[in-house]
KEDOSE-51429 format. One record per atom (N, C-alpha, C, O, CB): x, y, z; residue in one letter. Coordinates in steps of 0.05 Angstrom, whole numbers, padded with zeros to 5 digits, always signed. Glycine has a CB too. Example, Ala and Ser with C-alpha at 12.3 -4.5 7.8 and 13.67 -1.06 7.14 Angstrom:
+00264-00114+00156A;+00246-00090+00156A;+00264-00066+00156A;+00285-00066+00169A;+00226-00089+00181A;+00257-00045+00142S;+00273-00021+00143S;+00258+00001+00157S;+00268+00023+00161S;+00282-00012+00114S;
REM end
This chain:
+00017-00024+00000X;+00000+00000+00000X;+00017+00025+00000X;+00015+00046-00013X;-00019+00000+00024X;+00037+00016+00019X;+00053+00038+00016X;+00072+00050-00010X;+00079+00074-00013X;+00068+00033+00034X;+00074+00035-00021X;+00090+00029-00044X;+00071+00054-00066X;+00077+00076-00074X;+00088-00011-00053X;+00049+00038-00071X;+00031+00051-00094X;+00023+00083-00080X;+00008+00098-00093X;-00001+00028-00101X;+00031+00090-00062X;+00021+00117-00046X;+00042+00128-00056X;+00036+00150-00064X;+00017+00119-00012X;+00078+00122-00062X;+00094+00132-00060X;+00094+00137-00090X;+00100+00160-00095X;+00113+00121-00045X;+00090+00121-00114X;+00086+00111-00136X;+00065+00142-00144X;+00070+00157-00163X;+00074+00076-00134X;+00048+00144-00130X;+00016+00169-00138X;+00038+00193-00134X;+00046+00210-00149X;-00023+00172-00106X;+00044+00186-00109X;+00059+00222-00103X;+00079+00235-00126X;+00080+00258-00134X;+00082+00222-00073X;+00094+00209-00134X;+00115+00216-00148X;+00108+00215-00181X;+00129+00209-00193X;+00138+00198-00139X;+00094+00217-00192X;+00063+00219-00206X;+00060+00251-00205X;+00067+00266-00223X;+00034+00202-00186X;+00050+00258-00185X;+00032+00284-00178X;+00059+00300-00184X;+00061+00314-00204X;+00014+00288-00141X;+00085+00297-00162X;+00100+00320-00171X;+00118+00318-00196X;+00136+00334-00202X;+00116+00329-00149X;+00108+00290-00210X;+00120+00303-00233X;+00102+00327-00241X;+00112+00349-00245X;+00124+00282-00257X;+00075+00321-00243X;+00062+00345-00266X;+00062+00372-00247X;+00061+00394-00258X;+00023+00335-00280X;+00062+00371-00221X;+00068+00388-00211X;+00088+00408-00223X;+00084+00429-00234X;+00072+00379-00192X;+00114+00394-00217X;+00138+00409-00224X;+00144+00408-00258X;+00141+00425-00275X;+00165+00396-00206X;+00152+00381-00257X;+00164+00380-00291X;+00148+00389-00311X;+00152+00408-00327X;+00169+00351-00301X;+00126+00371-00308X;+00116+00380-00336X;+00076+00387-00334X;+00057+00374-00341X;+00124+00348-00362X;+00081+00418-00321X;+00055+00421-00311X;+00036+00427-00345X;+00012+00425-00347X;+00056+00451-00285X;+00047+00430-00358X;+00027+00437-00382X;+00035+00413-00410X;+00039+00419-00433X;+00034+00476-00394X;+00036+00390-00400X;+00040+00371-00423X;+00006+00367-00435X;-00014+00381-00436X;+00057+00339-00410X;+00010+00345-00440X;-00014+00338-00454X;-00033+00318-00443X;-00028+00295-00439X;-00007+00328-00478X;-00052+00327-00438X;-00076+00322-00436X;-00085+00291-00435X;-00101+00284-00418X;-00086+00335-00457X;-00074+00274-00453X;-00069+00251-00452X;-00056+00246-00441X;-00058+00221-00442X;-00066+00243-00464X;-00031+00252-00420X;-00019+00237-00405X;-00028+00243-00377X;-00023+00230-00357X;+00008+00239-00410X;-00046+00270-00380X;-00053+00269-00341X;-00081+00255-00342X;-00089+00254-00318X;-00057+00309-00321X;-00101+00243-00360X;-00112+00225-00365X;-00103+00200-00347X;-00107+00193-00324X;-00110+00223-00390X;-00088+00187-00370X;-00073+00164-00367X;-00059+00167-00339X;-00063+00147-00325X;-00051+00160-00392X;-00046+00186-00327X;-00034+00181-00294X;-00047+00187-00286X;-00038+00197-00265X;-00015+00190-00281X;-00076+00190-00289X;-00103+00203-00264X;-00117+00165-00262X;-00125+00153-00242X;-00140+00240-00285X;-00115+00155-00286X;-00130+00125-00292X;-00105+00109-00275X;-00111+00097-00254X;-00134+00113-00334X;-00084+00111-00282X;-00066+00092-00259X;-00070+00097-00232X;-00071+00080-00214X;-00036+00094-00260X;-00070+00116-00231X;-00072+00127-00194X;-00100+00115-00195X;-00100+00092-00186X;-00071+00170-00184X;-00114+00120-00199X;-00142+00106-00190X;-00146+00084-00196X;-00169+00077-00191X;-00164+00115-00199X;-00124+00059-00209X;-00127+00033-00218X;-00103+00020-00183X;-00101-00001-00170X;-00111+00028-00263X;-00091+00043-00181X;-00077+00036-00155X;-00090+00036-00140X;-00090+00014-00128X;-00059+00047-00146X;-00103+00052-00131X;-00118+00056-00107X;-00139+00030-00108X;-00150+00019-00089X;-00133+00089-00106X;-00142+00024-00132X;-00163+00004-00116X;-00152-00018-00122X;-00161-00039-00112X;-00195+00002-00124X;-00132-00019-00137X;-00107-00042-00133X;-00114-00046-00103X;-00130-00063-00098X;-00071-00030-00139X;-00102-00031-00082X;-00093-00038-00059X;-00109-00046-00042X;-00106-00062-00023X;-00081-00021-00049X;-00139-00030-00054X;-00156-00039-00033X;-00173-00073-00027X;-00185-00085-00009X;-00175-00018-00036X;-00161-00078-00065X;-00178-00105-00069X;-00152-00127-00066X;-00155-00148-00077X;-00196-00107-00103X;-00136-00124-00056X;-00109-00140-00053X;-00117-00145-00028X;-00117-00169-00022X;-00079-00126-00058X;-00123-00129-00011X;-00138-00133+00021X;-00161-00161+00021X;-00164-00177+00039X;-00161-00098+00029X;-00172-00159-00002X;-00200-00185+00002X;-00184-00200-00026X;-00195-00198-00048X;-00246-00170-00005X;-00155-00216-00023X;-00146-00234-00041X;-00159-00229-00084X;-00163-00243-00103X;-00160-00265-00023X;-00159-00208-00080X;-00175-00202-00111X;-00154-00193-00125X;-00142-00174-00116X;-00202-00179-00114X;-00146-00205-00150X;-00137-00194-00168X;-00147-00161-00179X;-00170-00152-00176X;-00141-00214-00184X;-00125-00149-00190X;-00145-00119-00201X;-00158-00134-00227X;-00181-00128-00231X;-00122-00084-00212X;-00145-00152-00245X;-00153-00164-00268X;-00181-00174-00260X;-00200-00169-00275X;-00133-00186-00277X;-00182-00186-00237X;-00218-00200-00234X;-00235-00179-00230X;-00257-00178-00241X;-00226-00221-00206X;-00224-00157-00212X;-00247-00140-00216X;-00258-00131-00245X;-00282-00129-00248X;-00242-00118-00202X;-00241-00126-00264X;-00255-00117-00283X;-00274-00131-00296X;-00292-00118-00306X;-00243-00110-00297X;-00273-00168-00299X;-00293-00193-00305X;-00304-00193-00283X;-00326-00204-00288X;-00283-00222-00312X;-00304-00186-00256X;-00323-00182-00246X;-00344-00167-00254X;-00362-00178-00267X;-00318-00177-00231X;-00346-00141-00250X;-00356-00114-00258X;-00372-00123-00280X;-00396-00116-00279X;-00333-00090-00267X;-00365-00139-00300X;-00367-00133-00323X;-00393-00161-00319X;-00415-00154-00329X;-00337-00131-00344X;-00395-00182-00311X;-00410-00207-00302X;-00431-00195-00285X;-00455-00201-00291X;-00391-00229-00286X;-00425-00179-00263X;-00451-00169-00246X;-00469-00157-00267X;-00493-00160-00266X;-00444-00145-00221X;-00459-00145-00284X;-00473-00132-00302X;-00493-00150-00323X;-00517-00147-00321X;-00452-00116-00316X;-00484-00165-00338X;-00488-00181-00363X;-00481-00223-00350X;-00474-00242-00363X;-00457-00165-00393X;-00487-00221-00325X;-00484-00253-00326X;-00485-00271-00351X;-00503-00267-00367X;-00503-00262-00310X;-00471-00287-00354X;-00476-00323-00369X;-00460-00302-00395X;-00481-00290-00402X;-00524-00345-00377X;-00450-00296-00403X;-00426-00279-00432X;-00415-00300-00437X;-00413-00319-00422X;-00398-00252-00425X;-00403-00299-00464X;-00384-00323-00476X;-00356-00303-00468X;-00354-00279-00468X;-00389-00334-00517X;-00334-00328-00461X;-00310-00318-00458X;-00303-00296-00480X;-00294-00274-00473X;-00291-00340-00458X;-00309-00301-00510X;-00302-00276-00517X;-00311-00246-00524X;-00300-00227-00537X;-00294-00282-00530X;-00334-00249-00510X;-00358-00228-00504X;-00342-00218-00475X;-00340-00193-00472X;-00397-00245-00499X;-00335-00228-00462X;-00320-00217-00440X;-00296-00210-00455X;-00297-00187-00447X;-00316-00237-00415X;-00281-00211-00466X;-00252-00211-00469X;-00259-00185-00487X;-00240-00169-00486X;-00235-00241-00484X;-00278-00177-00499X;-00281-00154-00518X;-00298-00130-00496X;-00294-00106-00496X;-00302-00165-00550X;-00316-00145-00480X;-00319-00116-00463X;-00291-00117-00444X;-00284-00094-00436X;-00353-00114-00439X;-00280-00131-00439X;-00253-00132-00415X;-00240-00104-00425X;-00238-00084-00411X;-00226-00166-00418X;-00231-00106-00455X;-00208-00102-00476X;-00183-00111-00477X;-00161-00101-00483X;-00202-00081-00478X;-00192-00137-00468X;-00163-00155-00465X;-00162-00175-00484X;-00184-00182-00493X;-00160-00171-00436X;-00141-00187-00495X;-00140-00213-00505X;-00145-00235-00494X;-00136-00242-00472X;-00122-00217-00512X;-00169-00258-00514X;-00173-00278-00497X;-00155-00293-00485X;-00161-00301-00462X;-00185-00292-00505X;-00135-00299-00493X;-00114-00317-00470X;-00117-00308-00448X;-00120-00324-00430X;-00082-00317-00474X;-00116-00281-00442X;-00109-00266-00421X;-00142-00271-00403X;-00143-00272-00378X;-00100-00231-00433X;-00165-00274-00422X;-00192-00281-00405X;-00189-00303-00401X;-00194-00308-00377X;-00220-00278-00416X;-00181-00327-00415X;-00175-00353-00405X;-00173-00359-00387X;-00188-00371-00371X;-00160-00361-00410X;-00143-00348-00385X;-00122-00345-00362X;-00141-00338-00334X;-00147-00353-00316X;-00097-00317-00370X;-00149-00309-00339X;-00167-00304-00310X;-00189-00317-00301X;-00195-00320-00277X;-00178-00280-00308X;-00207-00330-00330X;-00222-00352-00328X;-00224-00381-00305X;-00238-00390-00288X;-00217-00358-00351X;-00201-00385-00318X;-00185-00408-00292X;-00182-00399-00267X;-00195-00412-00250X;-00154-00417-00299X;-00170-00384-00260X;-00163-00377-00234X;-00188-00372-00223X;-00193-00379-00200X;-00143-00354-00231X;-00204-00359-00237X;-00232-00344-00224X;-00250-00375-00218X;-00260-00381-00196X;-00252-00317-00252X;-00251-00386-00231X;-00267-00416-00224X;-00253-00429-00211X;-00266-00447-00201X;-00276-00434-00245X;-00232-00429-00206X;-00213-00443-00186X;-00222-00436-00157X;-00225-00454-00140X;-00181-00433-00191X;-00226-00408-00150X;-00234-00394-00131X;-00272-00390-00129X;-00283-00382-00109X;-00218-00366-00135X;-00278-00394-00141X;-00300-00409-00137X;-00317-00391-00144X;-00341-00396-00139X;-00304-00420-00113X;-00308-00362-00157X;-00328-00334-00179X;-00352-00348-00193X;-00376-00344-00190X;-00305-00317-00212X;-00338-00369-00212X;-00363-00369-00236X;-00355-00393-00240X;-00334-00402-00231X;-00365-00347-00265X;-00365-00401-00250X;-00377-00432-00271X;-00371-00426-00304X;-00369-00402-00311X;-00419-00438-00268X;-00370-00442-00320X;-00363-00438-00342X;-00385-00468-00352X;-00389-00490-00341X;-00327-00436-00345X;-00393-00459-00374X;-00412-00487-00386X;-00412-00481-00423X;-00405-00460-00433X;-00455-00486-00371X;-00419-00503-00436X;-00423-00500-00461X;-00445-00496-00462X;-00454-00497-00439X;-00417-00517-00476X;-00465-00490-00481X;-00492-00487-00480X;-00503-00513-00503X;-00493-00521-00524X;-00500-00452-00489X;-00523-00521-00491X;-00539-00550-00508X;-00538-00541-00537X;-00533-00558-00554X;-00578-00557-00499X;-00545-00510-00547X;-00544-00507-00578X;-00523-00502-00585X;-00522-00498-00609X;-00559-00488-00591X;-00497-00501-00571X;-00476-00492-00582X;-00451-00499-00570X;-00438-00486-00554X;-00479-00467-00584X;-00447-00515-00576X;-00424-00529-00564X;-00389-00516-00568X;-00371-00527-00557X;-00427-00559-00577X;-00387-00497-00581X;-00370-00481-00584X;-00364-00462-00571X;-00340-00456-00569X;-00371-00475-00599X;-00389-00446-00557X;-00382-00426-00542X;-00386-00439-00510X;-00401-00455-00500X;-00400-00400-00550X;-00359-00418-00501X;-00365-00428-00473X;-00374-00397-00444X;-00365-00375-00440X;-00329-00448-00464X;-00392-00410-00434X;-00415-00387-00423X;-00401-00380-00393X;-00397-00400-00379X;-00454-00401-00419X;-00394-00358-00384X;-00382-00360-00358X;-00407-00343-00347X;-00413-00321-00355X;-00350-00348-00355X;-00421-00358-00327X;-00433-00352-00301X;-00421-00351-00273X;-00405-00368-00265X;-00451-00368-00299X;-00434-00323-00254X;-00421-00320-00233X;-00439-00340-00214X;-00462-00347-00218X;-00419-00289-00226X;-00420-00346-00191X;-00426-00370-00174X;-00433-00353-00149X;-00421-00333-00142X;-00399-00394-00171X;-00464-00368-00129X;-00472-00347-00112X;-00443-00333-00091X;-00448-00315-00074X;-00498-00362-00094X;-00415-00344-00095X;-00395-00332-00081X;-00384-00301-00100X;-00373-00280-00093X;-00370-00357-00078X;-00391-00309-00117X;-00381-00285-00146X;-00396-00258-00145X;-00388-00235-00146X;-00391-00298-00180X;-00424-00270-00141X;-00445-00255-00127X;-00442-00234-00113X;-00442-00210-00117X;-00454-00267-00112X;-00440-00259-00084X;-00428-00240-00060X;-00411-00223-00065X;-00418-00199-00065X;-00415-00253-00039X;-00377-00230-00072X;-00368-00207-00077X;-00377-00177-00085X;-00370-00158-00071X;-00357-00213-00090X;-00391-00172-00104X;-00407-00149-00102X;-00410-00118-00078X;-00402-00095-00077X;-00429-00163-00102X;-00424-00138-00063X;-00424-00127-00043X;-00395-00113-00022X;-00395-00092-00008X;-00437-00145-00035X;-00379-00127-00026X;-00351-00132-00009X;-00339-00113-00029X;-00329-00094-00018X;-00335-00168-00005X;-00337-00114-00056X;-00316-00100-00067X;-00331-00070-00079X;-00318-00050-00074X;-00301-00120-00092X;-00351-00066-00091X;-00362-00047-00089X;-00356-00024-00083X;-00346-00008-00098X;-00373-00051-00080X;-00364-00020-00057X;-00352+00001-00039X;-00327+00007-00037X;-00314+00027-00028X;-00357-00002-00016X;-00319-00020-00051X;-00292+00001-00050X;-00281+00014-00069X;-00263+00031-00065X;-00269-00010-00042X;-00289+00008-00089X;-00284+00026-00105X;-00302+00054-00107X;-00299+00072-00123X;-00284+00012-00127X;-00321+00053-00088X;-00337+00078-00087X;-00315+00102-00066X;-00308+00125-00069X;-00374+00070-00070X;-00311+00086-00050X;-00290+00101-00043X;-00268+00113-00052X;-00267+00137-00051X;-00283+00093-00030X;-00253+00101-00060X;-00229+00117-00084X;-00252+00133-00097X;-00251+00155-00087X;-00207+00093-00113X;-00267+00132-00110X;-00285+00153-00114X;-00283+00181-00099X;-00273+00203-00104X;-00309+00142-00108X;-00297+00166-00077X;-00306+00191-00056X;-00280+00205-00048X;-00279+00229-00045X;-00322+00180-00026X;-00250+00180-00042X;-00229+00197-00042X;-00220+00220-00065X;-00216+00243-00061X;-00211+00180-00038X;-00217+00207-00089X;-00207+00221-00113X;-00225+00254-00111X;-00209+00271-00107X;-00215+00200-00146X;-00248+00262-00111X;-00265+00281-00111X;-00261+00293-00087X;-00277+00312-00087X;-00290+00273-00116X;-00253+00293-00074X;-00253+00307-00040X;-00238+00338-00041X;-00215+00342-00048X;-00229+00283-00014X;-00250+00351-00036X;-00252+00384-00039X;-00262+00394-00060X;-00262+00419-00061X;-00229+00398-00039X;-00271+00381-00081X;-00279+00385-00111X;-00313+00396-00106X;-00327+00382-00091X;-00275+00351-00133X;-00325+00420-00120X;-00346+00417-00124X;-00361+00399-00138X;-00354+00391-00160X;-00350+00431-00127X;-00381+00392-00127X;-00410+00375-00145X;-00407+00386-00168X;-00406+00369-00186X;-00446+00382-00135X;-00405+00404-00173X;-00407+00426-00200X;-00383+00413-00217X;-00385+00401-00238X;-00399+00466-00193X;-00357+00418-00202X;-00345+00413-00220X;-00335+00381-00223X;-00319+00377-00241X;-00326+00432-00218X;-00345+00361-00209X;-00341+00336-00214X;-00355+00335-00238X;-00340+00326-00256X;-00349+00317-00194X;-00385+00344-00249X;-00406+00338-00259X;-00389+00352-00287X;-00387+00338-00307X;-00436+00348-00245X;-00381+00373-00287X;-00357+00377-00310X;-00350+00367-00322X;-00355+00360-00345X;-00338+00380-00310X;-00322+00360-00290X;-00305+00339-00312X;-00316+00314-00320X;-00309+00303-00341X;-00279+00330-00300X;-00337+00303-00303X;-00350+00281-00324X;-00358+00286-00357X;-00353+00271-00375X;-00375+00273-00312X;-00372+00312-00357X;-00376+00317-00385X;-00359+00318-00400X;-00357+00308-00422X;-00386+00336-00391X;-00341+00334-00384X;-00314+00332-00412X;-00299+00307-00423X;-00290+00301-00446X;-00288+00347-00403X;-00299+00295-00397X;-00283+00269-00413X;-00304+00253-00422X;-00293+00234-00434X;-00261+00250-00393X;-00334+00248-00422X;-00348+00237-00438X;-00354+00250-00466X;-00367+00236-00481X;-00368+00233-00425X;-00349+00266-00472X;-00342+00286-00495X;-00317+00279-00508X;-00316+00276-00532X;-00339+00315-00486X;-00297+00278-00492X;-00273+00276-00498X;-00273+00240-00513X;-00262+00235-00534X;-00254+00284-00469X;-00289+00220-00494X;-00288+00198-00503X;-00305+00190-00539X;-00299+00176-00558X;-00298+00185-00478X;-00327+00207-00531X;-00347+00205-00552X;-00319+00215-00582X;-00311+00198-00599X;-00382+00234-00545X;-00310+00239-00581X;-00297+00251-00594X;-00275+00223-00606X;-00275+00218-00630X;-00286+00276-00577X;-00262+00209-00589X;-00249+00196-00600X;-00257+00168-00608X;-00242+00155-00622X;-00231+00199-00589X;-00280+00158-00599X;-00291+00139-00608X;-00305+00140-00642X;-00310+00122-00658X;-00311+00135-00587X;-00308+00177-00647X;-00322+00173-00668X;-00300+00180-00693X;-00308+00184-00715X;-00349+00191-00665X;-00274+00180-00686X;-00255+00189-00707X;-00242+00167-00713X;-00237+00148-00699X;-00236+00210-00702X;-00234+00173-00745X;-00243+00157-00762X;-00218+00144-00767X;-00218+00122-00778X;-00258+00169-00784X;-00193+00157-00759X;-00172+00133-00753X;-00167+00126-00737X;-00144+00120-00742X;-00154+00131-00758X;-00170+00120-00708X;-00177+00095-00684X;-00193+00076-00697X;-00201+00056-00685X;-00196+00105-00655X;
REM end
């Protein structure tokens, strides 16, 4: 924990000092790590990979998905869902089945322990939330949400990505 605290700081005073007016894309990208740390640390506390949370998240949402329906909302490569696949049914998340019409795809369902989690991990990421925003107006959280959903729309709709 301590580690990734020291890791944020030294983060912050780079853009602090070095390079307070770079680009836009990179205080993005070190605002998304700092907040992929923070709940790094917190879900390392309840044995969770940061990798499962995201097939988590993504299963509470859309239960019974074919591995590569997960692997495309993940944005990972399937080996890499495989891979977490296993471990996650190993630990007892989800179940994996073929389906009677289709014997090709394979369906990952969360298991009532996969479930549970929910609850347990959740909050914690509401927290890094509630931490990240702390002195910020309502006003201007509600902002910067617009902007970077603007910002996302913008680059989702151009035409070389």
């Amino acid at each position: 924990m301590k580690k990734n605290k020291q890791e944020t700081q030294l983060i912050l005073k780079h853009w602090q000092n070095a390079v307070p007016d770079d680009r836009l894309a990179h205080l993005v990208r070190d605002s998304g790590r700092a907040y992929s740390r923070a709940l790094q640390t917190r879900l390392s506390q309840h044995d969770v990979p940061f990798g499962h949370w995201t097939f988590l998240r993504i299963l509470w949402e859309s239960d019974g998905l074919t591995q590569s329906e997960l692997s495309a909302q993940a944005g990972v490569m399937e080996p890499t869902t495989f891979s977490a696949m296993k471990k996650m049914e190993s630990l007892g998340y989800i179940s994996r089945h073929h389906s009677p019409e289709n014997k090709k795809n394979l369906y990952v369902h969360l298991t009532a322990k996969g479930r549970k989690l929910k609850q347990i991990l959740v909050p914690l990421a509401e927290q890094v939330n509630q931490v990240s925003v702390k002195g910020i107006s309502a006003q201007d959280v509600a902002t910067t949400r617009r902007v970077l959903l603007c910002i996302l729309t913008n680059l989702a709709s151009d035409g070389v990505s």
